[in-house]
MINU-288853 format. One record per residue: x, y, z of N, C-alpha, C in turn; residue in three letters. Coordinates in pm, 1 decimal. Example, Ala and Ser with C-alpha at 12.3 -4.5 7.8 and 13.67 -1.06 7.14 Angstrom:
       npx       npy       npz      capx      capy      capz       cpx       cpy       cpz  residu
    1319.0    -569.0     780.0    1230.0    -450.0     780.0    1320.0    -330.0     780.0     ala
    1285.0    -225.0     708.0    1367.0    -106.0     714.0    1290.0       3.0     787.0     ser
//
This chain:
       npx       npy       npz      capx      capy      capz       cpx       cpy       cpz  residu
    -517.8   -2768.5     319.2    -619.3   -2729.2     222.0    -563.2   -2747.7      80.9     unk
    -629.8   -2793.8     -13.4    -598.7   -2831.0    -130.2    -652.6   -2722.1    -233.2     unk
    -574.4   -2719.7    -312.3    -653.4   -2570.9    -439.2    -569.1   -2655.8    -573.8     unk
    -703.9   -2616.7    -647.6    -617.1   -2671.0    -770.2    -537.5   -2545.6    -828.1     unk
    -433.5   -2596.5    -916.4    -341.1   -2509.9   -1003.1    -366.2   -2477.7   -1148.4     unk
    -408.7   -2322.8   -1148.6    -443.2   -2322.9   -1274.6    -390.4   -2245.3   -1396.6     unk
    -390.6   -2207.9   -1473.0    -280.3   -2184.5   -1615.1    -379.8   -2029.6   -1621.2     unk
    -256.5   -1939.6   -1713.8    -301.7   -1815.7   -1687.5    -470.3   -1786.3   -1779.0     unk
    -482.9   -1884.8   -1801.2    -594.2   -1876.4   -1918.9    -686.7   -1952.6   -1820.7     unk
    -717.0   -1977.8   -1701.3    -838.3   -2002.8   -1594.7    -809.3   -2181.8   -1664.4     unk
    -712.6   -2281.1   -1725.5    -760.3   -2367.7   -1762.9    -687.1   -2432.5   -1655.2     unk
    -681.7   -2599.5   -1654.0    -693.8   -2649.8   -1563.1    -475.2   -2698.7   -1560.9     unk
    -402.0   -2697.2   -1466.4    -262.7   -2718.4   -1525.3    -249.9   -2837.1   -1462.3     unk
    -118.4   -2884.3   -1442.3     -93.0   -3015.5   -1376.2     -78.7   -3039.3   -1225.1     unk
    -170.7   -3121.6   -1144.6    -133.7   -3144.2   -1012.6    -243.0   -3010.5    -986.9     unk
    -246.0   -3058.8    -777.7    -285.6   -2979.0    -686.5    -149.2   -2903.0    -615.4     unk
    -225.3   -2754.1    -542.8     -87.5   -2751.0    -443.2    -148.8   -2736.3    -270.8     unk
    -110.3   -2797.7    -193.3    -129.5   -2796.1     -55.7     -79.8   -2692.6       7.0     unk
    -242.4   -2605.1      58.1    -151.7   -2494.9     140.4    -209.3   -2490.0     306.7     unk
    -146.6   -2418.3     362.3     -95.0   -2465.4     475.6    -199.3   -2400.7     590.1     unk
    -268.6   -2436.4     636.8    -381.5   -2452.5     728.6    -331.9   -2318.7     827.2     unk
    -177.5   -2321.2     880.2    -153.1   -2202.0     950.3    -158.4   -2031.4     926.6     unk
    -165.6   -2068.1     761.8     -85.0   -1954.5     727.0    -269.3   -1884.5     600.2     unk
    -317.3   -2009.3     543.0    -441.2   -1991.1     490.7    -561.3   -2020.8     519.3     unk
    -563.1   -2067.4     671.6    -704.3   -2141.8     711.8    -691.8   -2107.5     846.8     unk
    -660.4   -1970.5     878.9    -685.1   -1871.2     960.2    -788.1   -1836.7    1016.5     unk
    -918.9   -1829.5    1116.6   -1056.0   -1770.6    1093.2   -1020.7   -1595.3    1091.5     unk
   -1068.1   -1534.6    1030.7   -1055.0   -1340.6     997.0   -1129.3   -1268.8    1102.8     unk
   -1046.0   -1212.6    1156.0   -1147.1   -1130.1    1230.6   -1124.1    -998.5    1214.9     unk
   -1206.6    -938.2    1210.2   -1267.0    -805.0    1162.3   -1146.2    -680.8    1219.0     unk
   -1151.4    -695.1    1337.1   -1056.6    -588.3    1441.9    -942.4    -626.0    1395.9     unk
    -889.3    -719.0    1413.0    -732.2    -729.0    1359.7    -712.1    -650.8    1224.6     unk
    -779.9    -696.6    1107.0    -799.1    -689.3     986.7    -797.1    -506.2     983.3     unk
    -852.4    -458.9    1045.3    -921.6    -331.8    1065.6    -771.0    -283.4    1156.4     unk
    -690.9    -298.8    1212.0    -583.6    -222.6    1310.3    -483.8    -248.1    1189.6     unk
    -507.7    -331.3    1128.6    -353.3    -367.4    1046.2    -375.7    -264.5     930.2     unk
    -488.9    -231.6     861.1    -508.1    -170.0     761.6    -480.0      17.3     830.8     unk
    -543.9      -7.4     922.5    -531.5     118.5    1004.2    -382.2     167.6    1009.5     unk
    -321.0     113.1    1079.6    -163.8     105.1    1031.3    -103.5     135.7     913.8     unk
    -121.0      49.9     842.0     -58.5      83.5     686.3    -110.2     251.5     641.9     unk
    -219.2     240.7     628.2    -247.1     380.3     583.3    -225.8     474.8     636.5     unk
    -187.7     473.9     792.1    -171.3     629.4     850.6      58.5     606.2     839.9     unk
      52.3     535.6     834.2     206.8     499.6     766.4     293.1     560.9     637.7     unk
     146.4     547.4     574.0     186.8     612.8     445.5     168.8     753.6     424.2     unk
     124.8     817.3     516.4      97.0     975.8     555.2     272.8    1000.7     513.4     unk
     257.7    1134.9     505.9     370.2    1189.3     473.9     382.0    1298.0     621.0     unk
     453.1    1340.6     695.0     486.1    1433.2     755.4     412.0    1560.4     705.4     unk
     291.2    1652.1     818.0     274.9    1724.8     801.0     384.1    1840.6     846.2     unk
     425.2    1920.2     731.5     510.6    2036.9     802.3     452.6    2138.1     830.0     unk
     544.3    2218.6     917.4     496.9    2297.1    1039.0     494.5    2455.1     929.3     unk
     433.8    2538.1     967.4     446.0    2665.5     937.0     497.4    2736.6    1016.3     unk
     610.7    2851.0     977.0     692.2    2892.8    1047.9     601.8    3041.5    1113.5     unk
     612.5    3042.2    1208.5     548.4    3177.7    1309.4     636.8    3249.8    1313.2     unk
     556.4    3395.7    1424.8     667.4    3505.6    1440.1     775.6    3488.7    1505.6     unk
     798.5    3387.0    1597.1     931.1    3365.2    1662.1    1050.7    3312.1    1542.0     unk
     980.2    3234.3    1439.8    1095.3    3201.8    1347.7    1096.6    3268.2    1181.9     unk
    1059.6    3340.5    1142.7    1158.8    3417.7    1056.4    1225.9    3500.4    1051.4     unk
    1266.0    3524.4     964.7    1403.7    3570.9     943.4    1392.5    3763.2     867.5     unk
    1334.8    3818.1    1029.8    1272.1    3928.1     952.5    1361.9    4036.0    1068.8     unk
    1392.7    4156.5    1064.8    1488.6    4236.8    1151.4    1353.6    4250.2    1260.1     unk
    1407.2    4257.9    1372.1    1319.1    4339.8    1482.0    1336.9    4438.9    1529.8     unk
    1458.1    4549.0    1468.7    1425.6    4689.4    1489.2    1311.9    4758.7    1496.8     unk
    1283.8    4865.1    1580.1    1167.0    5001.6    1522.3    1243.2    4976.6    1363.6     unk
    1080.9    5022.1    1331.6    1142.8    5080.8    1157.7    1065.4    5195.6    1104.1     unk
     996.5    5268.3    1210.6     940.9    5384.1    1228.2     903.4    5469.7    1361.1     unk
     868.0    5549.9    1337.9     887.7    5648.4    1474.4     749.2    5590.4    1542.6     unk
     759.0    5642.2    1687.9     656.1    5559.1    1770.5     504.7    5672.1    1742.7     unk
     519.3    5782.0    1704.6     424.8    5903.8    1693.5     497.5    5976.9    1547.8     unk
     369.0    6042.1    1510.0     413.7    6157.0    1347.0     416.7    6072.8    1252.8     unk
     394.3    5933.8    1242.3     410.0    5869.8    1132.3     311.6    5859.4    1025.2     unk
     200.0    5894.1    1093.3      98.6    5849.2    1014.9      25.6    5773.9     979.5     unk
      77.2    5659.6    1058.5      51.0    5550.5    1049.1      54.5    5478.0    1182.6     unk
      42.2    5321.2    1193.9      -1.2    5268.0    1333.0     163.3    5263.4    1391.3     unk
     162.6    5210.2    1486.2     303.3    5191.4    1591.3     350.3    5037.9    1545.2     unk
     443.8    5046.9    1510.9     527.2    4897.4    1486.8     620.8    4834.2    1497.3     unk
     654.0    4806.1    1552.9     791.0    4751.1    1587.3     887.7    4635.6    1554.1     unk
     769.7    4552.2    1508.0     886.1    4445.8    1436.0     784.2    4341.5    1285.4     unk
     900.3    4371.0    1189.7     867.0    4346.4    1060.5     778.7    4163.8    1032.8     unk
     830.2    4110.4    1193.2     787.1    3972.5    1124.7     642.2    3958.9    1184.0     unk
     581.6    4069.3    1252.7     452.3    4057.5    1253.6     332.0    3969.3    1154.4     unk
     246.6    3913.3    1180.7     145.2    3808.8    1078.8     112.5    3915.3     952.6     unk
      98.1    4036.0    1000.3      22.8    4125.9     921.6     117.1    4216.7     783.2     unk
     249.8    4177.1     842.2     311.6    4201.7     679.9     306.5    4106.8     599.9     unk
     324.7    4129.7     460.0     400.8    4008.7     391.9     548.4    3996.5     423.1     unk
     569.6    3859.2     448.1     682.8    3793.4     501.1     696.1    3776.0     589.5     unk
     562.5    3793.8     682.0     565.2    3763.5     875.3     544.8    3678.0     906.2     unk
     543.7    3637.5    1032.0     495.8    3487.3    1065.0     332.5    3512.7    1040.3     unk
     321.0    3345.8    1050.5     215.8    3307.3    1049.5     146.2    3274.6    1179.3     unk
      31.9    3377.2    1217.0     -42.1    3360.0    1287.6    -130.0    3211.0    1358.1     unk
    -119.7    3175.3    1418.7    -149.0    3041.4    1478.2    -184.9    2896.3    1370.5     unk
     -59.4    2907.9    1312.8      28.0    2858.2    1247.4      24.7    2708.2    1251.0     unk
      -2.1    2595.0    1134.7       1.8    2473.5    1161.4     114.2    2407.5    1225.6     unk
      81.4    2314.6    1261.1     220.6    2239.4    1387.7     269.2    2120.9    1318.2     unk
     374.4    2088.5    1312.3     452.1    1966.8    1286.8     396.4    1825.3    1341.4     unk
     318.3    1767.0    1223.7     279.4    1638.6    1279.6     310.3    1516.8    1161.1     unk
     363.9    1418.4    1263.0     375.0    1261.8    1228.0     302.7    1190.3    1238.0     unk
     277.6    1098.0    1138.8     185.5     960.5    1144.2     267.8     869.4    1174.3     unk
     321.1     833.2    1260.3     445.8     725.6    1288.9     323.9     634.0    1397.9     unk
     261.8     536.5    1319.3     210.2     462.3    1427.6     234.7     302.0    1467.9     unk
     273.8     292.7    1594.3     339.1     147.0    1616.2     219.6      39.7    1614.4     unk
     300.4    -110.3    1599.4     156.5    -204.1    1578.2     278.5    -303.0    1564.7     unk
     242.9    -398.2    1699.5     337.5    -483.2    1698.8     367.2    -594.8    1594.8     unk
     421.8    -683.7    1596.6     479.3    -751.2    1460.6     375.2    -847.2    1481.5     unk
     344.6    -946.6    1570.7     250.6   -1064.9    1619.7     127.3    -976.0    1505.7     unk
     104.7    -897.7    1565.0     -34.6    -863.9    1502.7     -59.6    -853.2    1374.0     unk
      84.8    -772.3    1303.8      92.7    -752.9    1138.3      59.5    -872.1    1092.6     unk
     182.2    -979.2    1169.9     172.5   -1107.4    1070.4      69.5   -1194.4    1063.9     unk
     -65.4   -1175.2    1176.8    -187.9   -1221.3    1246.2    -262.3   -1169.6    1124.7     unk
    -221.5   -1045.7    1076.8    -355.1    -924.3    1042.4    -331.3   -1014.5     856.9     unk
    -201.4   -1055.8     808.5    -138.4   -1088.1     676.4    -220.6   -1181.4     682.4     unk
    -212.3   -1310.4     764.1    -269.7   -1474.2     758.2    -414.8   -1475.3     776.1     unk
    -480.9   -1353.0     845.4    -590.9   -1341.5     830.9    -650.1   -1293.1     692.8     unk
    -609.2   -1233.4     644.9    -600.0   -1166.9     467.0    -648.3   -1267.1     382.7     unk
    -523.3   -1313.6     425.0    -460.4   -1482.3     276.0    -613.3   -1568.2     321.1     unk
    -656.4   -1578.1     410.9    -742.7   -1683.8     463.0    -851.3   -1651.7     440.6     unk
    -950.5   -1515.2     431.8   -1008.9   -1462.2     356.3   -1060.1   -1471.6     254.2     unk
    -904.2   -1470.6     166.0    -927.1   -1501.0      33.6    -893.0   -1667.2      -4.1     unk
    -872.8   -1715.0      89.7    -843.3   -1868.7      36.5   -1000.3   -1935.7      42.7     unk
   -1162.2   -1878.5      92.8   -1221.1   -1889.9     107.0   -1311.4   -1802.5      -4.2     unk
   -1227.1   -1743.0     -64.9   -1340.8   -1701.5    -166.5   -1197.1   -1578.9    -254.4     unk
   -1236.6   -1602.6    -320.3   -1085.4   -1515.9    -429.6   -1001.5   -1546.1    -459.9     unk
    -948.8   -1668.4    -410.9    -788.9   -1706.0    -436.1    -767.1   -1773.3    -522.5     unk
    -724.7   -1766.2    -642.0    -675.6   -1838.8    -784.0    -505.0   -1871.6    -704.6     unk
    -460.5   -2025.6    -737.9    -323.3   -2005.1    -754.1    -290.3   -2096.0    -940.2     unk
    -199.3   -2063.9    -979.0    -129.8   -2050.5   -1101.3      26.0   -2113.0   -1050.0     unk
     -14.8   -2154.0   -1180.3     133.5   -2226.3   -1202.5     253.9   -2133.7   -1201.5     unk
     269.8   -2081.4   -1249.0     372.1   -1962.3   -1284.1     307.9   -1820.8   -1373.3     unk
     370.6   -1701.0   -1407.3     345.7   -1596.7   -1466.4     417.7   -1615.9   -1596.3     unk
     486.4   -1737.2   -1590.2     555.2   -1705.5   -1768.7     490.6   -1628.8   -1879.0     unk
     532.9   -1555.7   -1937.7     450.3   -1487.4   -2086.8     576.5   -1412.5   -2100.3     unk
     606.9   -1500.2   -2217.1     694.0   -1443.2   -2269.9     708.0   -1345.3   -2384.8     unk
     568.5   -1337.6   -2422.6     525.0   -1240.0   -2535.3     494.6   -1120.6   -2479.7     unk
     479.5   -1088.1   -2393.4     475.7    -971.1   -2319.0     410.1    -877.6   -2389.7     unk
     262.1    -880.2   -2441.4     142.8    -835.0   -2526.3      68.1    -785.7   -2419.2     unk
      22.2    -658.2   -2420.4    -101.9    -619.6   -2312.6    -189.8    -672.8   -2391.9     unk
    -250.8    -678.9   -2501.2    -334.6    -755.8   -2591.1    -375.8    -907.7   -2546.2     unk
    -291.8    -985.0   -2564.6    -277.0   -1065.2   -2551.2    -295.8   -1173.1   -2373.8     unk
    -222.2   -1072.4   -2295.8    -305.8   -1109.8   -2168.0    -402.7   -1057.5   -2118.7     unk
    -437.0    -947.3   -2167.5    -592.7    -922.6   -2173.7    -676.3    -981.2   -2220.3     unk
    -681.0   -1067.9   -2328.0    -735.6   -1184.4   -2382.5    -760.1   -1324.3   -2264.4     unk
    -623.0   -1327.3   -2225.4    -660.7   -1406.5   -2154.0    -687.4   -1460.9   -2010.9     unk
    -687.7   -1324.0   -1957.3    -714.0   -1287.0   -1824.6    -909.5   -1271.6   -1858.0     unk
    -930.5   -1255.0   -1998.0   -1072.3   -1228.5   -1988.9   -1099.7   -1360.3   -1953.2     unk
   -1037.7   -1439.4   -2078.4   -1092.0   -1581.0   -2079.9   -1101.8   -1672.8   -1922.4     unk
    -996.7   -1646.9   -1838.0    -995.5   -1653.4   -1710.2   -1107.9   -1630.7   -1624.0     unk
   -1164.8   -1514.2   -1617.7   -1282.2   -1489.2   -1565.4   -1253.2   -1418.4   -1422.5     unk
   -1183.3   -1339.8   -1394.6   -1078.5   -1368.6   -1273.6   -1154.5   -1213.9   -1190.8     unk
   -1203.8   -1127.7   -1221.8   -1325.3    -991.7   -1213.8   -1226.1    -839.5   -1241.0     unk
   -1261.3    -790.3   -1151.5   -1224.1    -663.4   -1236.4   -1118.8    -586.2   -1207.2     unk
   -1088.9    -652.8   -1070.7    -962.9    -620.4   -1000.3    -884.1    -748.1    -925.4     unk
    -783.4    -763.5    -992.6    -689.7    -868.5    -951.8    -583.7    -815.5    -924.5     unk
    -490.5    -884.4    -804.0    -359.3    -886.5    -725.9    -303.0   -1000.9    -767.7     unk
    -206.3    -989.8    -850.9    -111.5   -1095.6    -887.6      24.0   -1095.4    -806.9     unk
      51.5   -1178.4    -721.3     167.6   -1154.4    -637.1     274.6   -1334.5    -685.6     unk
     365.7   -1287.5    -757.6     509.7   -1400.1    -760.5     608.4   -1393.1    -666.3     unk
     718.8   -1474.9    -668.5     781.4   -1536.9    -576.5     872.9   -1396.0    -563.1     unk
     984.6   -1450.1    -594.3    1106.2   -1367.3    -533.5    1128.7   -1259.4    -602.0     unk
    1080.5   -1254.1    -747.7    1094.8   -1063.3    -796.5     943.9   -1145.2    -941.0     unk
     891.6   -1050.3    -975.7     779.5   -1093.2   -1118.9     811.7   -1081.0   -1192.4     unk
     775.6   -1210.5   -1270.3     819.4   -1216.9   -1380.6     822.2   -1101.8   -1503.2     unk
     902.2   -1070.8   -1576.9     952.6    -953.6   -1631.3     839.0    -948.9   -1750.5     unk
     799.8   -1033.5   -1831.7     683.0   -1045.5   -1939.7     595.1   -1016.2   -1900.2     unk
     560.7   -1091.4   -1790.7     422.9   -1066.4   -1772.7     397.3    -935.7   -1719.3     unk
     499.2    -842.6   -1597.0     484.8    -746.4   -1536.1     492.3    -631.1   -1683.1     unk
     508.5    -652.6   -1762.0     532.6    -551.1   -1894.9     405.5    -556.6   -1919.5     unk
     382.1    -677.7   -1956.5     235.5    -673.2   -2046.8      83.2    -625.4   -1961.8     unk
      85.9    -661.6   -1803.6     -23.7    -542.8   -1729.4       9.4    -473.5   -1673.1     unk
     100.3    -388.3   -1740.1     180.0    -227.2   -1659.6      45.9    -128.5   -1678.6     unk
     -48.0    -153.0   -1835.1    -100.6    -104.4   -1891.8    -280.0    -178.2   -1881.3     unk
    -274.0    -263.8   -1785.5    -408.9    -323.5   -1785.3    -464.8    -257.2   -1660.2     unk
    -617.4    -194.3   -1662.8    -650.6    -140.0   -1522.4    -725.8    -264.0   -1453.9     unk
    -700.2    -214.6   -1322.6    -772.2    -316.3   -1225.3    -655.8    -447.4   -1164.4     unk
    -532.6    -441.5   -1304.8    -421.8    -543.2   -1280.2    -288.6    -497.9   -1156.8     unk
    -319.4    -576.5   -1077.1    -201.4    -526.2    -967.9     -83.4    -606.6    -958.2     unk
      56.3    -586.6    -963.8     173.6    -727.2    -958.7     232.3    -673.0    -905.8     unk
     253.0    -782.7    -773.3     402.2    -746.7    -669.8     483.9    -893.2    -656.5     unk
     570.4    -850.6    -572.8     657.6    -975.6    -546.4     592.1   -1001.3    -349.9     unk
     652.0   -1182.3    -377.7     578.8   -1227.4    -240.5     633.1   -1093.5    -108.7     unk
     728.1   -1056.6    -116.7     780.0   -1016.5      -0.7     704.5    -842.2      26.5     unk
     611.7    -833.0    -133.9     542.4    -709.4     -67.7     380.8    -709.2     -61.1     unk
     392.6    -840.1     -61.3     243.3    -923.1     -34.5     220.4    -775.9     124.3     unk
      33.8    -719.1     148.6      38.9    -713.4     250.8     -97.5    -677.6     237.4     unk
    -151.8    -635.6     340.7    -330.2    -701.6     405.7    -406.2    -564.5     328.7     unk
    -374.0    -464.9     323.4    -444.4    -354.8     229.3    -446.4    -407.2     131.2     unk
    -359.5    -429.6      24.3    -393.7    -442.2    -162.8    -453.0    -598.5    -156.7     unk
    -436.4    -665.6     -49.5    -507.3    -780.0     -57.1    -661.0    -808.5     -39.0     unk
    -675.7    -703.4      71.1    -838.0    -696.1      71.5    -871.7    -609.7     -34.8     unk
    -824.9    -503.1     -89.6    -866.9    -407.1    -178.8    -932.9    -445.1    -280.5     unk
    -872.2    -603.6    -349.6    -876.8    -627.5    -481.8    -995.4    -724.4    -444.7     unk
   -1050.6    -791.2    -567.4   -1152.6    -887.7    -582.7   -1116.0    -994.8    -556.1     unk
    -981.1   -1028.7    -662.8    -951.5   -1151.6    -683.1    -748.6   -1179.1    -622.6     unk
    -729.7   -1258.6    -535.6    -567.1   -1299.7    -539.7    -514.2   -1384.1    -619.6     unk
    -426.7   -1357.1    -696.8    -387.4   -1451.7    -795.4    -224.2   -1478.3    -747.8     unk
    -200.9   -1599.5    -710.1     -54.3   -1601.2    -645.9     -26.7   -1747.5    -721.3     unk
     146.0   -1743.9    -744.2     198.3   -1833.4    -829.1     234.6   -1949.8    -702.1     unk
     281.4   -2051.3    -771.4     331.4   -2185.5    -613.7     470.7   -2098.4    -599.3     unk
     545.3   -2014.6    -650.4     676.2   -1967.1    -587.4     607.2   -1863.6    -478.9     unk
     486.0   -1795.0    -510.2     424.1   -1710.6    -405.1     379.9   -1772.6    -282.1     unk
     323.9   -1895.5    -300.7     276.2   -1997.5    -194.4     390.5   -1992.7    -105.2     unk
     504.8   -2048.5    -187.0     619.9   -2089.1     -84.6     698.2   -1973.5     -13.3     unk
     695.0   -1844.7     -51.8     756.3   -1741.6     -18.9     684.7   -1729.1     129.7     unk
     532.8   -1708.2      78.7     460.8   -1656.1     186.1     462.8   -1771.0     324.9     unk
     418.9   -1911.4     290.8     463.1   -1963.8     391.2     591.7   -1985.2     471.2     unk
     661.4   -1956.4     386.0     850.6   -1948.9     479.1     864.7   -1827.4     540.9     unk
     744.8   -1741.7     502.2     742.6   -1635.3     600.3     736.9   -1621.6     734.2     unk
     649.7   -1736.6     719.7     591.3   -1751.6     838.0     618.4   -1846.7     965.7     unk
     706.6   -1898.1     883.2     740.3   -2096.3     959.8     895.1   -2051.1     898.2     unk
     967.8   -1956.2     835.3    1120.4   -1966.3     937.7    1147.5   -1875.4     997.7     unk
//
């Protein structure tokens, strides 16, 4: 598949780049797309922690009053729910989001993504150079671009340092490096904007 290469200003740069039928001309299917995203997000759960009950604090279990004459009810041990500082009565439980999803499928669920958008969203660019590193200034010309309202800019082996300065501060602007390319922020956004060092990252992903 052929895409032309274009300059950060939507204009037209030098040459086509050929991308690779395995890796961008994928057909998408819905379920994959849908288990892989499923994945990521229950991934990013944090460990629910447990609340500690009456078997675990750290409260004396002596009597601490007489069983009759007190005046009060019969009690016997302080870490009861009903003091302050007792356990907690049926008490939340310790749970993990640790969910497996084999690798075939991740990298199925990625090429289905890219292919997606190689069919409708995918800008590739010559490079991210900007060396003026102006939020002004590439806001200017990300307008002039036309590129919508939420873009994923993903470069090769780390992003370029200008440009990642100058939309630290732009909303809707997303920049990673190829290697944290992945199928959530890719469907999320409108538009993929990937450099030819991103092209090549992502396909050596895949084919070594």
């Amino acid at each position: 598949m052929k895409v032309k290469v274009l300059n950060l200003d939507g204009s037209d740069a030098k040459g086509d780049i050929e991308l690779s039928d395995a890796v961008f001309g994928v057909e998408p299917r819905a379920d994959i797309l849908h288990r892989v995203v499923t994945w990521q997000l229950e991934n990013r759960r944090g460990i629910a922690r447990a609340t500690r009950e009456r078997s675990e604090v750290a409260r004396t279990g002596k009597k601490f009053g007489r069983q009759k004459g007190g005046g009060t009810a019969r009690h016997g041990d302080r870490a009861a729910p009903i003091f302050v500082g007792g356990g907690k009565a049926h008490g939340a439980r310790r749970r993990e989001f640790d969910v497996s999803l084999n690798k075939k499928v991740r990298a199925l669920g990625l090429k289905m993504a890219l292919s997606a958008k190689a069919r409708d969203g995918l800008v590739v660019v010559d490079s991210l150079d900007f060396a003026e590193g102006k939020t002004k200034a590439l806001s200017q010309q990300l307008a002039q671009a036309g590129w919508g309202s939420k873009v994923l800019v993903v470069d090769g082996e780390a992003v370029n340092e200008g440009f990642a300065r100058a939309a630290r501060n732009l909303a809707g602007i997303n920049v990673l490096p190829a290697v944290g390319a992945n199928v959530y922020d890719i469907l999320k956004h409108d538009t993929l904007v990937l450099t030819r060092a991103a092209v090549e990252k992502l396909e050596a992903r895949f084919h070594g």
